[in-house]
N, C-alpha and C positions, 0 to 999 in steps of 0.2 A: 421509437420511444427511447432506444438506447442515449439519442443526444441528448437527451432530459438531464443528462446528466453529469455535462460542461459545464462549468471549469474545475469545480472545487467540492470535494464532499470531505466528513470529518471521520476520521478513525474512529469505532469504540471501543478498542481495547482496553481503556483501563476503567472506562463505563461501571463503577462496583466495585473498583479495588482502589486507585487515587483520585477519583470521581464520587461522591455519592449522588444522590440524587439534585441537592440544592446547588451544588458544582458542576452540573452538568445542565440544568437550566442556567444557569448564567453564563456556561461557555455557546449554549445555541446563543442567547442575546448578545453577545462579544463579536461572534461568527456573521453577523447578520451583515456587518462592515465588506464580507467577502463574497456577497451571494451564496454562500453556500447552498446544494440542490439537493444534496445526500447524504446518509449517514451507512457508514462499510459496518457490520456488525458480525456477531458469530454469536452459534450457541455456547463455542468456548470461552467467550470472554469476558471480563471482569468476572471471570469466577462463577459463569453462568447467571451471572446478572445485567448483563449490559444488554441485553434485547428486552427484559421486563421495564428498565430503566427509560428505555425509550418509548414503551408503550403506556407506564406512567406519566409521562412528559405527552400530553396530548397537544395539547396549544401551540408548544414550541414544535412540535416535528408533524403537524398532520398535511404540511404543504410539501412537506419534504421526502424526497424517495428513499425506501429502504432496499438494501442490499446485505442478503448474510449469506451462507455457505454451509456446506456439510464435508466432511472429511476429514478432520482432523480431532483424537481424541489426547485426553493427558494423564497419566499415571504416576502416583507419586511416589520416588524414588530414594527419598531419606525425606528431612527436616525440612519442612518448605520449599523442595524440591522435587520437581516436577520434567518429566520428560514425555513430549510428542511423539505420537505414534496416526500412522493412515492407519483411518477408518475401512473395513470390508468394505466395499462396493456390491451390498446385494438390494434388490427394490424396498423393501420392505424399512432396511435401514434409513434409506434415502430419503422414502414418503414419510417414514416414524419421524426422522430430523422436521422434515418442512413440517409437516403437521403441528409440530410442539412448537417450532419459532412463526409459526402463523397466531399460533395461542398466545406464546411470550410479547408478539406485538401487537395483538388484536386487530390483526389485518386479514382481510380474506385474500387478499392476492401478495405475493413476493414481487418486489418490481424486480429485481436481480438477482438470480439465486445462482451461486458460484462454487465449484468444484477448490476445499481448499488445499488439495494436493492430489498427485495421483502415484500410484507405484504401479514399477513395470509387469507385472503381474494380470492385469486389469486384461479382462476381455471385453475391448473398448465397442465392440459390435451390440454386446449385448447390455450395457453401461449407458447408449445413447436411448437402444431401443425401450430402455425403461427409462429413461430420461423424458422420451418424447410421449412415452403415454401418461406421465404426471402429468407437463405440460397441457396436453390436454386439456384434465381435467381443471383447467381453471386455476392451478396451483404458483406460478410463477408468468410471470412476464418476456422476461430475459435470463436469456442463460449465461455465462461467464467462466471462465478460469484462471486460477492463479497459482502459482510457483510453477507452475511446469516449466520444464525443457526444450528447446527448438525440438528435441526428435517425438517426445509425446506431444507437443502441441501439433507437429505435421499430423500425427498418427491420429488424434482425433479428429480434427479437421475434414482428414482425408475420409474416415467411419462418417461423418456428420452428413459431407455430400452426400454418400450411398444413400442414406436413410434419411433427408432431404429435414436436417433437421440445423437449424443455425447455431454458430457459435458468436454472440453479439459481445463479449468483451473479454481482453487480459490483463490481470492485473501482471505488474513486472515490479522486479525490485529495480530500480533506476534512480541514480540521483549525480549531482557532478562529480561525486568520487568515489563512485561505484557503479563504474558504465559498462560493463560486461553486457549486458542487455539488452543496451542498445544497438549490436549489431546484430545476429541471426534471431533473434527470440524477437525485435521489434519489427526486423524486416521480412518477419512472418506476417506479423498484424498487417502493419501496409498495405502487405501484396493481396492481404484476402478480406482487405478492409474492415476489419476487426478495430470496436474500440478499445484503445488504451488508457492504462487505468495505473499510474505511477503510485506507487507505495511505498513506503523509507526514503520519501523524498526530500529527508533534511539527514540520514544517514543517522539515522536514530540518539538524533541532537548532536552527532557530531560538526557537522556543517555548522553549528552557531557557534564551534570553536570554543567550548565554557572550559579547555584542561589547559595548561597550562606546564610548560617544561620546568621540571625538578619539584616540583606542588602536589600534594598530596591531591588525591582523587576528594571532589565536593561530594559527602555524603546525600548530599539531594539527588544525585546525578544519576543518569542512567547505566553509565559506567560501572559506579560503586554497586548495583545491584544485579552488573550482568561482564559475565567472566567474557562473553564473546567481545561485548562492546570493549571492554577495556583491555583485551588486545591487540583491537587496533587503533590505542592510543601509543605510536610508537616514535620514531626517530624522523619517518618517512610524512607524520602526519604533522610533523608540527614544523615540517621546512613547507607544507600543502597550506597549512595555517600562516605562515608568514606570506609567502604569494599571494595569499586571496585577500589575508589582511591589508596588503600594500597597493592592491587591485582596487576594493574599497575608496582608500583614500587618494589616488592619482585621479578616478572618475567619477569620485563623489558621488556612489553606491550607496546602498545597504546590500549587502551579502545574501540575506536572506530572500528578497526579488531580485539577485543576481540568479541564486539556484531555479526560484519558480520559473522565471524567465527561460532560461535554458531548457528547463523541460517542456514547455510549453508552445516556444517560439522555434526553438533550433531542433527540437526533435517530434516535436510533433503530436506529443503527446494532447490524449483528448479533454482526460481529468486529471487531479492530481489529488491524492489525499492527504489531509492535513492531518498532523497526528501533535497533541500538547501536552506534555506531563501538568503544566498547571493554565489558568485561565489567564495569570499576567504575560504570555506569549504571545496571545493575540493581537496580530496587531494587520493595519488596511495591509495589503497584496499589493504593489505598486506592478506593473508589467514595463519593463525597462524599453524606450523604444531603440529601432532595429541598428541606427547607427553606434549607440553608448552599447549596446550589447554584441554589437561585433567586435569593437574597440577593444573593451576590458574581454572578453572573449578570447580575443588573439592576444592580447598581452600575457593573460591567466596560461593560455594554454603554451607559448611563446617560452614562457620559465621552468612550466612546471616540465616541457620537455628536454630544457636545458640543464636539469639537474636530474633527470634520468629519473623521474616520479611519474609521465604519463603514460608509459607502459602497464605501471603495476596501476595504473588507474582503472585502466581498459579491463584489466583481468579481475576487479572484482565486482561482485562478491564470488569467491571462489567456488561457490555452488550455488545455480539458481533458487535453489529450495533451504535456504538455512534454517532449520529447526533450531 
């Protein structure tokens, strides 16, 4: 059932915060251009409104699978500031999450219900074994996880055989300029045929290149509203921006099915989530064929190694779990 859920599903994160409910029916109608099969949701997001949003939204979402998560809570820490904290891992918390996002979407089953972080602390023995009697009860479909680590992902993995309970997908943070992931944390999936499930796969609107050297930051922008994103608007990203820019126009691309492409076609990935701050982003998914995407592929990679950029490509994002 897990394949229900190839090629494309959409973020809810801002579901409630730069989405209300009339902007978010007209981004499923937008979305419809890309098949989309799914919708990735939490009880954290849009402000604990993005799962009711979608359960108001009948017509638009009742053919479409839902996937949310438990683990993660937020505490506010001054003025509109808010910081991430793991959630206890005891049953009780678990079922009380699923319970309430079964209510918030008026669903009786989860099709994916995903771990959304773990800390090393976890007695992962007794974590699956309450896992697998929710399960059971009729409560989810597929199980999943995301930000882990190659060494917690081995460690549940390995808990899951014993107790003969699957692990059906990962989300990864992966995109073309932040490939850290792609090598032991994907070539976990692979090996234990786990689906892949790409997230921040346009680098949280970096990849559409909207900064611009010596220009102030566009108050629209994601940047302007997030201290992480706009330090890595740096020296290193706007000679990555001129490469891919030049990339573009030698193979007469768009950039943006230059990125989907790469995840999808050279790495293997199963899904990929789309994530929009507004609805005029939407636009058809082209998938580049194999010969223009080897071409611009080895050209792109061809520079950016020649100016000493795909090193620090590979190594990010500097921590699988960026809160």
């Amino acid at each position: 059932m897990i394949n229900n859920f190839k090629k494309f599903g959409i973020g809810a994160l801002h579901f409630g915060i730069y989405y209300n409910k009339e902007d978010v029916k007209k981004l499923f109608s937008k979305s419809k251009i890309n098949n989309i099969k799914w919708i990735d949701t939490s009880p954290l997001y849009g402000e604990g409104n993005s799962e009711k949003i979608i359960s108001e939204l009948k017509n638009e979402t009742k053919d479409l699978y839902i996937a949310t998560k438990f683990g993660l809570s937020r505490k506010l820490i001054g003025k509109n500031k808010y910081k991430l904290f793991l959630e206890k891992f005891n049953s009780n918390k678990i079922e009380n999450s699923i319970n309430k996002s079964l209510k918030n979407l008026n669903r009786e089953k989860i099709d994916l219900f995903q771990l959304h972080g773990i800390d090393n602390t976890i007695d992962y023995h007794n974590l699956i074994f309450k896992l697998k009697k929710i399960k059971e009860k009729g409560k989810f479909e597929n199980f999943g996880v995301c930000n882990f680590n190659p060494s917690q992902l081995k460690k549940i993995i390995k808990v899951s055989k014993e107790l003969n309970f699957k692990i059906d997908s990962c989300q990864l943070h992966l995109n073309f300029i932040e490939q850290r992931s792609k090598f032991k944390l994907l070539e976990i999936c692979k090996n234990e045929k786990i689906f892949t499930i790409a997230n921040r796969s346009l680098a949280r609107g970096l990849l559409y290149f909207p900064y611009n050297k010596n220009e102030e930051i566009p108050s629209y922008s994601r940047a302007f509203r997030s201290k992480k994103v706009k330090s890595l608007i740096n020296s290193d990203y706007f000679k990555i921006k001129k490469i891919m820019e030049n990339m573009t126009k030698k193979f007469n691309i768009n950039l943006i099915d230059f990125a989907y492409t790469w995840l999808i076609k050279t790495q293997d990935i199963n899904s990929v989530l789309l994530g929009y701050s507004n609805t005029s982003q939407v636009k058809k998914i082209k998938i580049l064929n194999k010969n223009v995407m080897r071409e611009s592929l080895n050209y792109c990679n061809y520079n950016l190694k020649k100016h000493k950029l795909l090193d620090g490509i590979f190594m990010k994002p500097k921590k699988y779990f960026e809160r």
